[in-house]
C-alpha positions in Angstrom: -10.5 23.7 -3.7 -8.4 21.2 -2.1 -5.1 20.4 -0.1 -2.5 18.6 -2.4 0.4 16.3 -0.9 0.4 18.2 2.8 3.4 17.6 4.5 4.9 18.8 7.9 8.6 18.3 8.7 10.8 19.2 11.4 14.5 20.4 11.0 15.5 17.5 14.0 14.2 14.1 11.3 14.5 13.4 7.8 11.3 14.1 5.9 10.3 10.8 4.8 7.8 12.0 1.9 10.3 11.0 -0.9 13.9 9.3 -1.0 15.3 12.7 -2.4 14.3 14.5 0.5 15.2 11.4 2.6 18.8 11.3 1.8 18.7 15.2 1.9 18.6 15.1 5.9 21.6 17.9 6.9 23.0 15.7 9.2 24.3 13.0 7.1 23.9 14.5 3.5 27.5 16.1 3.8 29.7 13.7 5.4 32.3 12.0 4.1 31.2 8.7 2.2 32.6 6.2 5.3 30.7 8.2 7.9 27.6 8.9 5.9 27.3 5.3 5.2 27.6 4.7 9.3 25.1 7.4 10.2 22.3 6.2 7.8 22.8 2.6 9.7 22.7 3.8 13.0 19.4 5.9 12.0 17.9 2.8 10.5 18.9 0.2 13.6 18.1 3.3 16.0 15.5 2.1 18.9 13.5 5.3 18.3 14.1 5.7 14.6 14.7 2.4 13.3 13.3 -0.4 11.4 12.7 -3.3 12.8 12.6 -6.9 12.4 9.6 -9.5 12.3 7.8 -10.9 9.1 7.3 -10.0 6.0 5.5 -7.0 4.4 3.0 -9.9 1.9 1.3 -7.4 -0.5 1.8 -8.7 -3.8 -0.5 -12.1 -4.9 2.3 -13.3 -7.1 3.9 -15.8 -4.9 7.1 -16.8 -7.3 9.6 -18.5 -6.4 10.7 -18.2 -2.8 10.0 -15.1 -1.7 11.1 -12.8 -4.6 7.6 -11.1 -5.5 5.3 -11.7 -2.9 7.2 -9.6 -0.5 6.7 -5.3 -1.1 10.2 -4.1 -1.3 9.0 -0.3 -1.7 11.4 2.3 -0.2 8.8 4.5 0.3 6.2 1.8 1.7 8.8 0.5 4.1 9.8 3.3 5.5 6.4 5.2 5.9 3.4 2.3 5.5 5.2 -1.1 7.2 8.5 0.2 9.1 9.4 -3.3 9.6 10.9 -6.6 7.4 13.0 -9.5 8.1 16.5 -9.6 6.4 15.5 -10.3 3.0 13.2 -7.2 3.3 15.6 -4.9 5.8 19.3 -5.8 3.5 17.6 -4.3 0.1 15.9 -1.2 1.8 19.4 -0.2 3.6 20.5 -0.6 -0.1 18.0 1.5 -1.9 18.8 4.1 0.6 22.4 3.8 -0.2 21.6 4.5 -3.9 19.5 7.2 -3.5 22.2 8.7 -0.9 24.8 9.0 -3.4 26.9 5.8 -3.1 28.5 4.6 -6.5 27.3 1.0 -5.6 25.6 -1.6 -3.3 23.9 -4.9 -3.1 22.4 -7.5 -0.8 24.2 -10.9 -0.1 22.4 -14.0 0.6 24.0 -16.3 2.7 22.9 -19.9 2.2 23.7 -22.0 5.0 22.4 -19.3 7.5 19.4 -18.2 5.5 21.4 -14.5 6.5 20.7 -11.6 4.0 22.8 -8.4 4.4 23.8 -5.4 2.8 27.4 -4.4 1.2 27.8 -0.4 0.4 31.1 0.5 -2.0 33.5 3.2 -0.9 36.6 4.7 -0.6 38.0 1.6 -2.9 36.3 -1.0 -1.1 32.9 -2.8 -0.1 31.3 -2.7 3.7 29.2 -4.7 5.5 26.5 -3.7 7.4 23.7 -5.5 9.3 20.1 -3.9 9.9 18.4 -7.4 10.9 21.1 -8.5 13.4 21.9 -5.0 14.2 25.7 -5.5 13.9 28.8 -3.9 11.9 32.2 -4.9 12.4 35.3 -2.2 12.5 38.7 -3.5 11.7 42.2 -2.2 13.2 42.5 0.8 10.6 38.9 2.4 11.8 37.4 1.0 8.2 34.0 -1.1 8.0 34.8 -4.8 7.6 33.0 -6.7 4.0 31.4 -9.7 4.5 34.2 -12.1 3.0 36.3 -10.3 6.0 33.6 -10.7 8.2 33.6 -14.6 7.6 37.2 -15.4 7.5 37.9 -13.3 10.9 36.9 -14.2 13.9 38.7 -11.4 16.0 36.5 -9.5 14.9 33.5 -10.9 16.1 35.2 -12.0 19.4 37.9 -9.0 19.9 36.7 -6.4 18.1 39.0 -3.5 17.9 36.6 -0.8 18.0 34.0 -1.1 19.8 30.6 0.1 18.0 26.7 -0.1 19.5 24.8 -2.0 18.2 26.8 -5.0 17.8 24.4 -8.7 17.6 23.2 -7.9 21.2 21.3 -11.4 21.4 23.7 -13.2 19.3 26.9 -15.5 20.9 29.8 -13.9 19.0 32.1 -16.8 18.4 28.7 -18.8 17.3 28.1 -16.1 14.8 31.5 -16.1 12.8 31.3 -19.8 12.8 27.7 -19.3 11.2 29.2 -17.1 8.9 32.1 -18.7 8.3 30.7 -22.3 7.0 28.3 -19.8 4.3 28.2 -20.0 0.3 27.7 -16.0 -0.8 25.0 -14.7 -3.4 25.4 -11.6 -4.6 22.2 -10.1 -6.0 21.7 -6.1 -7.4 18.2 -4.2 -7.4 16.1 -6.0 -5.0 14.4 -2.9 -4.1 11.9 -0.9 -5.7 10.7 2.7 -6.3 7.1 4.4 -7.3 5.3 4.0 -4.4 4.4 8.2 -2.9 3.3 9.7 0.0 1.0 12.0 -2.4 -2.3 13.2 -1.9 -4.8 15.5 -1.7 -7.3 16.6 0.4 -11.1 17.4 -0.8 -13.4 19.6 0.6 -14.8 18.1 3.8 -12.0 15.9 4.1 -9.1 15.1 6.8 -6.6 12.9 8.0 -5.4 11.7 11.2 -2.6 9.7 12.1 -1.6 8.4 15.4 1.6 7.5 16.4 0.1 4.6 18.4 -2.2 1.7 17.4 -6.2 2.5 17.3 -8.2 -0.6 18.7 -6.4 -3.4 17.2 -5.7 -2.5 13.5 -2.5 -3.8 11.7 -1.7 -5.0 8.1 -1.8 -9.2 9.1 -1.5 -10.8 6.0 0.2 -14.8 6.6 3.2 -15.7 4.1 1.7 -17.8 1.4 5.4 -19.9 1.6 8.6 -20.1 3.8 10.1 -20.1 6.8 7.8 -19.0 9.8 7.1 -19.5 13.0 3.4 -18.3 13.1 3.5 -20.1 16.8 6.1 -17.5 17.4 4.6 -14.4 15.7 0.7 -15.4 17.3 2.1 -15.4 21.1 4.3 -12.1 20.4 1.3 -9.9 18.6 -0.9 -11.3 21.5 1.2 -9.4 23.7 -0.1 -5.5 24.7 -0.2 -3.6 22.9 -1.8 -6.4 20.8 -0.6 -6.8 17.4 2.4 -6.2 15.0 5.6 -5.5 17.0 9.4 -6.0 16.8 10.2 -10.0 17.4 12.5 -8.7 19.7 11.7 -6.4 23.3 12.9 -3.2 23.7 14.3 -3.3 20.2 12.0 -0.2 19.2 10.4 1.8 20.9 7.2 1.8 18.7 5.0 -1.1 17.2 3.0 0.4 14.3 0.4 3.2 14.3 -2.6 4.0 12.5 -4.4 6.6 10.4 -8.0 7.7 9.9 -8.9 9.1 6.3 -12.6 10.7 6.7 -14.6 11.9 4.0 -17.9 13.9 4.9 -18.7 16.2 2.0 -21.7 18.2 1.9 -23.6 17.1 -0.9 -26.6 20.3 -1.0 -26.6 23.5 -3.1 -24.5 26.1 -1.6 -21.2 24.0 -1.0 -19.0 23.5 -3.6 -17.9 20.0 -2.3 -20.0 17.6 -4.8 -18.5 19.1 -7.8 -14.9 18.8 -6.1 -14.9 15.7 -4.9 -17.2 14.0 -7.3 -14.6 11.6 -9.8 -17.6 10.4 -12.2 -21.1 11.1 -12.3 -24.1 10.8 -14.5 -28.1 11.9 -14.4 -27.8 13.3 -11.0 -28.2 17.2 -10.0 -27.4 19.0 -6.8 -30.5 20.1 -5.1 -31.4 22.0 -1.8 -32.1 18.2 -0.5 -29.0 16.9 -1.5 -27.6 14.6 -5.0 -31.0 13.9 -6.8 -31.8 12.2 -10.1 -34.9 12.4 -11.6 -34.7 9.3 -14.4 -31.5 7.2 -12.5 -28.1 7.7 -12.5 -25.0 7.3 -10.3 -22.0 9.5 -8.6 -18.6 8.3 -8.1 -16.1 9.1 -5.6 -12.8 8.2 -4.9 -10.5 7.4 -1.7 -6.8 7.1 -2.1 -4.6 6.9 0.4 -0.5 6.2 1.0 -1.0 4.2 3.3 -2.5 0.8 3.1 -6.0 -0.2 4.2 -6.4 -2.6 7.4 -8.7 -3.9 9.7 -9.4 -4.7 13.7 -7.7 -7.9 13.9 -10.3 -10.3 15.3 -8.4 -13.7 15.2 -4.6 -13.7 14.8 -4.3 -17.0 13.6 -4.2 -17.7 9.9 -6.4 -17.1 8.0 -6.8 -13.6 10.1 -10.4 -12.4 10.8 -10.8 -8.6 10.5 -13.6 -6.3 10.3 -14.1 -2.2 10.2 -11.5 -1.2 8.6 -13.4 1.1 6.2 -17.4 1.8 6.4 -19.8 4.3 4.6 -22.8 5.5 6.4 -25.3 7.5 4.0 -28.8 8.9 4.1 -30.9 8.5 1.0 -33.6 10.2 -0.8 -35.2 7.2 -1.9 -33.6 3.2 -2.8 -30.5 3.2 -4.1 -27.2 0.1 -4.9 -23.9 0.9 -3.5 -20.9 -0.9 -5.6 -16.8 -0.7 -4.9 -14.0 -0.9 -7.2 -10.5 -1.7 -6.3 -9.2 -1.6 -10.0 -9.6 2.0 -11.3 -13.3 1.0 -12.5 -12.6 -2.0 -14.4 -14.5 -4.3 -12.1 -17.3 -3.8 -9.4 -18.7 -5.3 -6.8 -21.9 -4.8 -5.3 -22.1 -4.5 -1.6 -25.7 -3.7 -0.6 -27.7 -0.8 -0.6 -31.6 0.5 1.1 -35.2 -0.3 -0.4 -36.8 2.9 0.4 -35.5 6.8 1.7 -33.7 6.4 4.6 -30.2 5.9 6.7 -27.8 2.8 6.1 -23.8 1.5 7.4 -22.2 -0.6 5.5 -18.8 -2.3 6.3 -16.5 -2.2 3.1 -14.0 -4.1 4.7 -13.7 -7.6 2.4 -13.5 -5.5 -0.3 -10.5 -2.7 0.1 -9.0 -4.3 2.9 -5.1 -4.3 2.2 -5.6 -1.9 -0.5 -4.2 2.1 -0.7 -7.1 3.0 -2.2 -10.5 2.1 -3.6 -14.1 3.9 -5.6 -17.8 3.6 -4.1 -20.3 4.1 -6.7 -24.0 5.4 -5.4 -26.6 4.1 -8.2 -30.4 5.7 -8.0 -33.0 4.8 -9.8 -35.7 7.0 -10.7 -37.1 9.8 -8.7 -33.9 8.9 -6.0 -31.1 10.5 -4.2 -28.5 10.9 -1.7 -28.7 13.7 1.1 -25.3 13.4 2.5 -23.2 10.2 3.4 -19.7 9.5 5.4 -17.0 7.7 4.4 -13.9 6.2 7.2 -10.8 4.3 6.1 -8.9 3.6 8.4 -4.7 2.3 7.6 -1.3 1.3 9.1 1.6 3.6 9.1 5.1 3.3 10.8 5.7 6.0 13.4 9.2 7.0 13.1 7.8 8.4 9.7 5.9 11.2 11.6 7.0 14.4 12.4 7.0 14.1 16.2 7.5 16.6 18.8 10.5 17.3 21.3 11.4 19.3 24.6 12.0 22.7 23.8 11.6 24.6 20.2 10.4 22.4 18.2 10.6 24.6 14.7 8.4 22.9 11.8 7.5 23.4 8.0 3.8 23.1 6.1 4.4 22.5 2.4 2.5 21.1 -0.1 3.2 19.4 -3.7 4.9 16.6 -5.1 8.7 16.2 -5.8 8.5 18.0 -9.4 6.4 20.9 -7.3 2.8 19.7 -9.0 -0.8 19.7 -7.3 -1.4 16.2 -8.7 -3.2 13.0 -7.7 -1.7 9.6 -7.9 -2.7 6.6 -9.7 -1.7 3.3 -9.0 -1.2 0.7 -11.5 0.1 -2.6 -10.1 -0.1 -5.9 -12.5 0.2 -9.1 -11.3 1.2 -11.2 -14.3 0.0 -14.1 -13.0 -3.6 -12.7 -14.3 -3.6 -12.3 -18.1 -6.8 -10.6 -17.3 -4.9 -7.8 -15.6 -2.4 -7.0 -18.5 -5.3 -7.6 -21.4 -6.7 -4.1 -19.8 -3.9 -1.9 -20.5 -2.1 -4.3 -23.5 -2.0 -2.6 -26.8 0.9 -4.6 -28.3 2.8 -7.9 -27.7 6.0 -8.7 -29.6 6.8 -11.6 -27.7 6.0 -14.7 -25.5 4.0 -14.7 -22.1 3.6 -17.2 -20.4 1.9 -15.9 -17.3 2.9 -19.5 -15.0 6.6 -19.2 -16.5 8.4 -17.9 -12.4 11.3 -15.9 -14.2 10.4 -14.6 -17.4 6.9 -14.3 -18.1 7.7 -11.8 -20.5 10.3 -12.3 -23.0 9.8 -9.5 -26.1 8.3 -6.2 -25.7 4.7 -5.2 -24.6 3.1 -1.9 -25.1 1.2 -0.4 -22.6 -1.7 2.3 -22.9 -2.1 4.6 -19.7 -4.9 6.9 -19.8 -5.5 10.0 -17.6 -9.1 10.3 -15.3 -11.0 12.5 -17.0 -9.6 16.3 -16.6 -6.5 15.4 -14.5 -3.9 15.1 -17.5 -0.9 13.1 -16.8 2.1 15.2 -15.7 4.5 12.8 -14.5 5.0 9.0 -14.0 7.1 6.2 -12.2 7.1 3.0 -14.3 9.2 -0.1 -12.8 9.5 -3.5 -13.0 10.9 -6.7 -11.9 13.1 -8.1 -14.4 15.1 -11.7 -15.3 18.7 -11.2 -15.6 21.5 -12.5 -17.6 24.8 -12.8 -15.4 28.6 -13.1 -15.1 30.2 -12.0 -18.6 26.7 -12.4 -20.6 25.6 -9.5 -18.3 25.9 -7.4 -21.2 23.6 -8.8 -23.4 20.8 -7.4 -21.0 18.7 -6.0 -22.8 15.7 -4.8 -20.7 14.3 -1.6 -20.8 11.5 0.6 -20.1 10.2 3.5 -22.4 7.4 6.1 -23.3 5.7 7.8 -25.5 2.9 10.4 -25.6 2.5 10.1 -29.3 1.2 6.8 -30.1 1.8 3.0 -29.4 4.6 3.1 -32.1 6.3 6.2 -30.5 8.6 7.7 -31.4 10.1 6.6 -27.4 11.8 8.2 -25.4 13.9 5.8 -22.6 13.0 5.6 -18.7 15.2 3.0 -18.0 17.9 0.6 -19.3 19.2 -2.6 -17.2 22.6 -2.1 -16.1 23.0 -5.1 -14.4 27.3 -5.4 -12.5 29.0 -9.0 -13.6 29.6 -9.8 -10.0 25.9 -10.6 -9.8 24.6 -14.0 -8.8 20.9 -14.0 -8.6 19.2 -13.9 -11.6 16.2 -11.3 -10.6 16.7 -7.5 -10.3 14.0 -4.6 -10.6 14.5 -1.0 -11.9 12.2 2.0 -12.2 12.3 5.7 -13.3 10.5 8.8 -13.9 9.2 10.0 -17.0 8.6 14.1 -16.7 6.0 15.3 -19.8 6.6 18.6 -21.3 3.2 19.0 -21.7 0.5 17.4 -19.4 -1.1 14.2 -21.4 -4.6 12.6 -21.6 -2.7 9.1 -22.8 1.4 8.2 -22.2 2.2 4.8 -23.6 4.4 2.4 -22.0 7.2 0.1 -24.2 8.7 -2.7 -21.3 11.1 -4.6 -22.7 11.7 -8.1 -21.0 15.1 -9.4 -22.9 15.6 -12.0 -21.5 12.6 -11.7 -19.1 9.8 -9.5 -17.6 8.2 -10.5 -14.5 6.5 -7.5 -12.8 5.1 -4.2 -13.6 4.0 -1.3 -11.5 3.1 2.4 -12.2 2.2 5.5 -10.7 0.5 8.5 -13.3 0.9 11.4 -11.3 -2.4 13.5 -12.6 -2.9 17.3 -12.7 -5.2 18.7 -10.8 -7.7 21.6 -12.1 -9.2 22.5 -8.6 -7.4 25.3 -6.8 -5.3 24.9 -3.7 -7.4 25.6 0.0 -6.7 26.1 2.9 -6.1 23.0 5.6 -5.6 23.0 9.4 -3.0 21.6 11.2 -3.4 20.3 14.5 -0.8 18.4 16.5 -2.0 16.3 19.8 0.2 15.5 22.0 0.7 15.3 26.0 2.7 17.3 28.6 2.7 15.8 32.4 -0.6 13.9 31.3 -2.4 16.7 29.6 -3.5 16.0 26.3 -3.2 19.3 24.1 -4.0 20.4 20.7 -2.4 23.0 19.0 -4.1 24.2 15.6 -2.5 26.3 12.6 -3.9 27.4 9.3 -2.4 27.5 5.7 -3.0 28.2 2.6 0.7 28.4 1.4 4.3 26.7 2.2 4.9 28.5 5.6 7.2 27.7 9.1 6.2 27.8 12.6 7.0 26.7 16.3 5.9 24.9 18.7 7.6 25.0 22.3 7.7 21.9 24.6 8.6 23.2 28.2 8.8 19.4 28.9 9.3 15.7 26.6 5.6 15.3 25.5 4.2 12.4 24.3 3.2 12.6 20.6 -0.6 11.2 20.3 -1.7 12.7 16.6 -1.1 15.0 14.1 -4.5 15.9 11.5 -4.8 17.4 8.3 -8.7 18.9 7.4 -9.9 20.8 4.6 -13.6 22.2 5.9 -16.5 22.2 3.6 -16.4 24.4 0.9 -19.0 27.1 0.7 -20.0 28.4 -2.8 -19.0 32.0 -3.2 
């Protein structure tokens, strides 16, 4: 039995588990399109609530040109995993929010001179500027939002504005910033955000999660740009600063810097608990014994950790290239020798990381291996006459506080729910290809009508390549996000874009069924975009194929297989820490279904954790 996609909200936040229920928050889902488009800006520029600015969120190993791939553009991860961007990171996000709130259109400008990136939102008959980096709007006489060709042709509204609005560019000389503005060429550029990425997951027997609002010992995603524009001078003095590491460039610009979570695995592996058999993702020659996992001629057992949030480590030296350990670590007691190996590609590849000569207890630090990762597999090998009694697995990840459901003075009333947007118990599976490795498509390629070139920086693809996407072994695929980053034609040749993305669950030559079709707006002016969708199966599926379509170019692919789960649901504890006049208190509640409760706050506490645990699992 297990706990699938937990989540806790609170009726005072938006529940940041999926853009649908983002953009659902009651107090901006009904407003009018001018004022709704204002709220979600304020939210997002908030101190308390907001993102912030610093560097880049450097996930992807495709560097491409400038800084179109390397950097994750992920709704989902950005408002949940990183909280934090520069402009070119901050404009599309505000943008995919936009979409998914509704709005018939918006985009991101680039502004040349300035090295500016901001975001435009359409309505009401017109476009509107609005600035998460810089923090800024501008309102003209008639009460409406200002677009950016206004915004750099009028300088009384920098210098005079007519309605006053908070924030407006607090560190920024006003007169200096329209005659920035003013002197900039304007690139208009459509999809530079992505979807797929989910704050799915489950919980196994023996198995919780903690996250902390605050950061634990020094652990923060600190990957250095592999290109452009800056000052690591700059960001090594600020993250040296307490509390040491990532935090807003800017002081008292948020009121949080990045917290952390602790995924811990301790199963009990010994007849009587159901926990092996439940957690377990692939074994062979191995049986459960009052000792523990045994195998009598060799074999191994598999198991999995996936997380939403992405791996990281205590940050020893700041200065590139960073030094971090600890950031994941199994300690085990065997029954005899035994090889431990981790995967961070669904089992394609392993890598051995060390193992014990004789029965006995062992640590091992996994932490060059999953390190910036959401999610990796340790594999226990035994020879003959061999075993494992019990071991314990800690990952430990970044998150972005805003995201959790915090605590306030007075009633505080709160929801436990569990499933995924479509209302599965499913796991997740992440499929991310860098085409810069042919290796990496060769594993899932069943077809190529075209030309790749994997060195070619803005179509790689150009024809059609069939994908094959198998389930894990009894978890069927129910549902799936496929996306991509795409090469565009523009002006009047945008519609000859022909790009697409479609599925099949009948065979590599279909019949397909369409996820997505590039619908790309003639005022564009960059030549990249991405687009995603969902692909909902009638019937649960052991293999969906994947069509992309890169006409005129492919550049990127990612998918998530969202895979149904045959265990049961349990029941999982929820405990919130947090403090009251210095007094740290728990509070613990029980589920095994969707449910409400309260919690009162006779004073402002100060949220410290909130942990999900599913206890071991007794055989009945």
């Amino acid at each position: 039995m297990s706990v699938y996609s937990p989540r806790v909200t609170t009726e005072l936040l938006p529940d940041y588990s999926d853009m649908s229920r983002f953009v659902d928050f009651p107090k901006w889902r009904d407003l009018p399109p001018a004022e709704k488009a204002i709220a979600i800006w304020r939210y997002i520029t908030d101190r308390e609530t907001g993102l912030y600015p610093v560097q880049g969120t450097y996930e992807d190993p495709d560097p491409g040109p400038e800084y179109v791939f390397y950097d994750e553009r992920d709704l989902i991860k950005l408002l949940n995993v990183h909280g934090h961007g520069y402009c070119g990171l901050l404009s599309p996000t505000l943008d995919g929010i936009y979409a998914h709130a509704g709005f018939a259109d918006s985009r991101i400008i680039r502004m040349k001179e300035n090295h500016h990136c901001i975001t435009e939102v359409f309505y009401d008959g017109g476009w509107h500027y609005f600035d998460v980096d810089l923090r800024g709007m501008l309102f003209k006489e008639d009460g409406s939002v200002a677009d950016l060709e206004e915004a750099c042709s009028m300088r009384e509204l920098w210098t005079d504005p007519p309605i006053p609005v908070e924030p407006f560019y607090p560190l920024d000389d006003k007169g200096a910033m329209f005659e920035s503005y003013a002197r900039c060429r304007l690139e208009r550029s459509h999809g530079w955000y992505k979807n797929g990425h989910t704050m799915d997951f489950l919980l196994r027997p023996g198995e919780s999660i903690t996250r902390f609002w605050e950061p634990q010992d020094g652990r923060w995603f600190h990957p250095w740009p592999a290109a452009g524009g800056f000052n690591t001078d700059f960001l090594e003095r600020r993250f040296s600063t307490e509390p040491r590491g990532l935090k807003c460039k800017h002081p008292n610009w948020s009121k949080w810097t990045h917290g952390n979570g602790l995924l811990s695995y301790v199963p009990k592996l010994r007849e009587g608990y159901a926990d092996f058999e439940q957690g377990v993702c692939d074994q062979e020659g191995v049986n459960l014994t009052p000792r523990g996992v045994e195998s009598i001629e060799g074999g191994h057992a598999t198991f999995a950790v996936r997380t939403p949030y992405i791996i990281v480590g205590q940050v020893e030296e700041i200065k590139p290239p960073a030094l971090m350990r600890d950031a994941a670590t199994v300690l085990f007691r065997s029954l005899g020798p035994l090889r431990l190996s981790v995967s961070t590609d669904r089992g394609e590849t392993w890598e051995s990381v060390g193992g014990i000569d004789r029965a006995g207890t062992g640590q091992i630090e996994l932490t060059p291996q999953v390190v910036g990762r959401y999610g990796y597999l340790i594999r226990f090998d035994f020879p003959a006459q061999s075993g494992l009694a019990e071991f314990a697995l800690h990952t430990w990840t970044q998150l972005s506080p805003p995201s959790l459901p915090r605590l306030f003075a007075g009633r505080n009333p709160l929801r436990f729910a569990t499933g995924d947007r479509y209302g599965h118990h499913t796991s997740v599976e992440e499929i991310r290809l860098n085409l810069r490795d042919p290796a990496q498509l060769e594993r899932y390629l069943v077809e190529l009508d075209g030309d790749y070139q994997p060195f070619r920086e803005r179509a790689k693809i150009r024809g059609e390549a069939v994908l094959e996407i198998k389930a894990r072994s009894g978890a069927p695929i129910q549902w799936l996000t496929a996306g991509g980053y795409f090469h565009s034609h523009l002006g009047e040749k945008a519609v000859e874009n022909r790009s697409a993305i479609l599925y099949s669950t009948d065979g590599p030559d279909g019949p397909w069924k369409e996820i997505c079709r590039a619908s790309v707006p003639t005022w564009v002016e960059d030549w990249h975009h991405g687009m995603d969708g969902d692909a909902v199966l009638e019937q649960p599926a052991e293999t969906v194929f994947l069509k992309y379509i890169g006409d005129p170019g492919l550049n990127q692919i990612w998918i998530y297989a969202h895979c149904l789960e045959p265990a049961p649901a349990s029941a999982v504890e929820v405990t919130h820490g947090y403090e009251l006049d210095g007094d740290l208190r728990e509070e613990t509640f029980s589920f095994t279904e969707a449910a409400n409760y309260e919690i009162d706050c006779p004073s402002e506490p100060e949220n410290r954790f909130i942990r999900f645990a599913v206890d071991n699992l007794p055989k009945k």
